[in-house]
C-alpha positions, 0 to 999 in steps of 0.5 A, spaced: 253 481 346 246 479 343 241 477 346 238 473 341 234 467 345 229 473 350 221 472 349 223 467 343 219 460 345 225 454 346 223 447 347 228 442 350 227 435 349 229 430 356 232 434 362 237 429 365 243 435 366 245 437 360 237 438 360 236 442 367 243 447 365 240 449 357 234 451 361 237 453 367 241 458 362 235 460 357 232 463 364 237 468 365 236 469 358 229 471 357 226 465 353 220 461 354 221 455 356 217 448 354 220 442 356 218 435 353 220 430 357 218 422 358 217 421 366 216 425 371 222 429 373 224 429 381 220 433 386 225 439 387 227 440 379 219 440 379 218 445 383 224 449 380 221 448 373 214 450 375 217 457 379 221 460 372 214 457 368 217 451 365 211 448 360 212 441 361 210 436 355 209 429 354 213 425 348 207 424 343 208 426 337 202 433 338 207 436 342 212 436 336 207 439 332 207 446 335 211 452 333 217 453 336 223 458 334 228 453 336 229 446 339 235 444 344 236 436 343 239 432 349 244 428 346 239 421 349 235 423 343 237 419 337 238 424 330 234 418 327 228 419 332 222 420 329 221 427 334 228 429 331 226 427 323 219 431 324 222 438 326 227 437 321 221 436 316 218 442 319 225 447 318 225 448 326 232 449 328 235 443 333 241 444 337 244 441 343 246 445 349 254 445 347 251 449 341 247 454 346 252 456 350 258 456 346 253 461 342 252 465 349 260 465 351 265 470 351 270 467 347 274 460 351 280 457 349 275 450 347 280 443 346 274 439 343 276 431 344 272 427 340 273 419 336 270 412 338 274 410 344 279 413 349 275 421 349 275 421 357 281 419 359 284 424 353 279 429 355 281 428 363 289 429 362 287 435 357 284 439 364 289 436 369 294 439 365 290 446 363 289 446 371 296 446 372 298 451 368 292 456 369 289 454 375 282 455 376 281 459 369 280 450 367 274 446 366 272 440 364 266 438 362 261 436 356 259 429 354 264 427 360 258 429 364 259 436 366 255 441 361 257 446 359 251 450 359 252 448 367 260 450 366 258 458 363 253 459 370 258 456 374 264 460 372 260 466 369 262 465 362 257 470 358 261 476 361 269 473 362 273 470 357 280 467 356 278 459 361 280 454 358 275 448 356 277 441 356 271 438 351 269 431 351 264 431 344 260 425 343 257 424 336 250 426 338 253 433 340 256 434 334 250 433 329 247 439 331 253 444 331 252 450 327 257 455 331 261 452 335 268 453 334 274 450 337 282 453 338 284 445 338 281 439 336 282 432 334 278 425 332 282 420 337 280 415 332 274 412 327 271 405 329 264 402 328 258 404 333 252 408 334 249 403 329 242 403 331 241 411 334 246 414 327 242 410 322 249 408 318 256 408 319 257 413 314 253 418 318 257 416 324 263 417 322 261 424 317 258 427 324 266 426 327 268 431 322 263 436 325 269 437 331 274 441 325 268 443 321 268 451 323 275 451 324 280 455 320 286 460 320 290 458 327 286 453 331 289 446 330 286 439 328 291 434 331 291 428 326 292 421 327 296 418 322 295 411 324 288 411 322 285 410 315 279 410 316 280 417 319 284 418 313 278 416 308 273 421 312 278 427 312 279 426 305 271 427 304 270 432 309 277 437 309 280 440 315 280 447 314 285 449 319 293 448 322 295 440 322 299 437 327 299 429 326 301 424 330 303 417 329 306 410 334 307 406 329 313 410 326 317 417 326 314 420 320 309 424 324 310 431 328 310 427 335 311 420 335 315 416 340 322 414 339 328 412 344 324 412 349 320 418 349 315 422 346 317 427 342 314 433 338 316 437 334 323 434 334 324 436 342 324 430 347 318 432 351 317 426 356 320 419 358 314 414 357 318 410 363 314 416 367 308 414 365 303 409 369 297 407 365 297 400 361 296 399 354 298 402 347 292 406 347 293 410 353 300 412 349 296 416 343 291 418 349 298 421 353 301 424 345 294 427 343 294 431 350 301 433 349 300 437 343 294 441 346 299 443 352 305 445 347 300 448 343 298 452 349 305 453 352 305 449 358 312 447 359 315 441 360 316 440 366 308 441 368 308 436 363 312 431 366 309 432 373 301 432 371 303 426 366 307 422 372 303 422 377 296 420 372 293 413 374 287 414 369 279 414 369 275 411 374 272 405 369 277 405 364 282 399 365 281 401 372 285 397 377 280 395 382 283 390 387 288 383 387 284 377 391 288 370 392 293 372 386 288 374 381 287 381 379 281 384 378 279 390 373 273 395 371 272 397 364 265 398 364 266 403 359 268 399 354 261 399 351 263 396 344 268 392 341 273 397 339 274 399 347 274 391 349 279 390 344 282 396 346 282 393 353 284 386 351 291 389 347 293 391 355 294 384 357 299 378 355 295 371 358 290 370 364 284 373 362 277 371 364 273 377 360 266 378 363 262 381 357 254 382 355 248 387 357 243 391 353 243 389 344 247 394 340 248 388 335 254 390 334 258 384 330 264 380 334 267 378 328 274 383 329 274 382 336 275 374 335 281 376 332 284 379 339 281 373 343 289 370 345 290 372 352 282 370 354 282 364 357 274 364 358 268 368 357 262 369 362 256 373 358 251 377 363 245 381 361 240 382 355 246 380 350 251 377 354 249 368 351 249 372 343 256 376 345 260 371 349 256 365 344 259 369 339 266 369 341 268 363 344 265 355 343 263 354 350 262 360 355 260 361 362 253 365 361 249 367 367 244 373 368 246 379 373 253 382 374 253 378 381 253 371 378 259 373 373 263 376 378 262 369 382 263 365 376 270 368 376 272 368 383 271 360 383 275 359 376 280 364 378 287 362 380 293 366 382 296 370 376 289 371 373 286 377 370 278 377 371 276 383 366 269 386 366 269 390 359 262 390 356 263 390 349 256 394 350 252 399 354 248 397 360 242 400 359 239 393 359 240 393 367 243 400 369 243 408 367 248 407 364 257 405 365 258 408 371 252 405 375 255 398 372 261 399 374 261 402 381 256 395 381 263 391 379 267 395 384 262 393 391 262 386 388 269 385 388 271 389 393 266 384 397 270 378 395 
């Protein structure tokens, strides 16, 4: 293969990870490297970047007007910054790592997962079963926090072919795409979010479709038929390559449920009393993961045995602990009012729901429509008075997670849920879900 980036200048916008493994990756391939980056990195990755003769820049606009043949973006960095617009004006090609190192890879077997809600359990179930049948030629990674650049080092990806990836795509990483290609893709479904770092809804939602954009021929796209916004943008934006559609609302579809069990392409595939995660939603999680197994040939039985012992995510409606009667439960990662929705649809009554943190200014006019099982809201952070003002007339509001946690624990009463699910990111207190939620599990783990 080519090696098209040696003595080319690349400039990689923020570090983090996914930062450090492009980097990491145009080393070995000859490239001089600049790097912009707001604070100042680590000591050990300092050294490290100083030791292959990193150039280290600020964020100030002078280091976006220098010359450069080519740009890797951090999925952080919004498409609508003015960093991102000033490079576009200038013609310099941007792209994210997920770009870079399918570019540099011997051909994979990708399942690229993307949609607003439900792409990490989804992405998960996809790798447990790719791991059950093909052992240690399956990975995981992609915006679910492995990059994949960092995934070609480790499993030597530039020289062998045929791994099987398991790919979470966030939005940010698919608006920068120009090659990559997926043997199997899906949009899980299309709902409002990303207002602020994608402009519009309609750039959003369009830049979901980039997943099947270079699809073609044999490679699938499995299709929610249950979602018409979904059914809007494909129309516009059209799906060049096999479809096999899904639905839970009916059997005019390839895979639907029915009896008792998931059936695809007309054969009885799995009982859905093996399954042990709540909620519609984790229904169309399992059915998506399904047909990318059946679509590699994974058999039945590795199908039942992956499916039967999953217990999900760790932040996802996860089960964290029962006090006094009343069960508590981790949903950090629902970071907009689609996946608090979601969360909401799993529980009959007894619910008091934690919501707040950073301001996405996100609307609750749809979700004061799935308020029936919530018995109280408690609003925490930067947003927590508007949202919880927003859903209910009288909310508890307090300021950190730890006052909502023990506002919950004194009103709760035995057969109670107290449910942590944002509605919004956590930037306003945390780096992000996973540290907000980890937080909600000691403190509950505390009671």
């Amino acid at each position: 293969m080519e090696n098209k980036f040696e003595n080319k200048r690349v400039l990689v916008i923020g570090l983090a990870r996914s930062g450090m493994a492009a980097i990491k990756v145009l080393h070995k391939l000859g490239a001089s490297i600049v790097l912009s980056e707001m604070k100042e990195p680590k000591k050990e990755d300092l050294d490290y970047l100083k030791s292959i003769n990193v150039e280290i820049k600020d964020q100030s606009m002078e280091a976006f007007e220098e010359d450069y043949d080519l740009v890797i973006k951090n999925p952080g960095v919004p498409p609508v910054s003015p960093i991102v617009k000033r490079l576009n004006e200038r013609k310099i090609p941007v792209i994210t790592e997920i770009e870079l190192a399918y570019q540099i890879s011997k051909p994979q077997h990708y399942v690229a997962i993307t949609g607003t809600n439900g792409k990490t359990t989804t992405t998960t179930l996809v790798y447990e079963l790719l791991h059950k049948a093909f052992k240690d030629k399956a990975h995981v990674g992609g915006n679910i926090g492995t990059p994949l650049c960092e995934l070609v080092l480790d499993y030597n990806l530039m020289e062998e072919e045929g791994h099987y990836i398991s790919l979470e795509i966030s939005n940010h990483q698919l608006v920068d795409i120009i090659d990559f290609e997926a043997e199997i893709s899906t949009i899980i479904n299309l709902t409002p979010d990303h207002l602020s770092t994608m402009g519009t809804l309609d750039a959003y939602y369009k830049s979901k479709t980039e997943v099947y954009r270079n699809s073609k021929g044999s490679d699938l796209f499995i299709y929610n038929n249950d979602d018409p916004v979904l059914k809007e943008y494909t129309d516009r934006y059209p799906i060049n390559c096999e479809i096999k559609t899904f639905s839970l609302e009916n059997d005019n579809a390839d895979a639907y449920i029915k009896d008792g069990y998931m059936i695809i392409d007309n054969e009885k595939v799995l009982p859905t009393e093996c399954i042990k995660l709540v909620g519609m939603h984790n229904k169309q999680n399992i059915i998506i993961a399904i047909m990318a197994a059946k679509r590699l040939g994974i058999s039945n039985e590795d199908i039942y045995d992956v499916i039967s012992n999953f217990k999900g995510v760790e932040h996802r409606i996860e089960f964290v602990k029962e006090v006094n009667g009343v069960k508590y439960y981790n949903d950090s990662k629902g970071t907009n009012t689609d996946a608090t929705i979601t969360a909401l649809k799993a529980f009959d009554k007894n619910v008091i729901l934690i919501v707040g943190g950073f301001e996405k200014g996100l609307s609750m006019e749809e979700m004061k429509k799935y308020l029936k099982p919530v018995k109280k809201v408690i609003g925490f952070g930067v947003a927590g008075k508007r949202i919880a003002g927003d859903l209910v007339d009288n909310p508890i509001i307090v300021t950190t997670l730890d006052e909502a946690v023990n506002e919950a624990y004194k009103m709760a009463t035995d057969g109670d849920i107290v449910l942590l699910s944002p509605t919004t990111s956590s930037f306003d207190q945390y780096s992000g879900y996973e540290e907000r939620g980890r937080h909600f599990k000691k403190l509950v783990n505390e009671l």
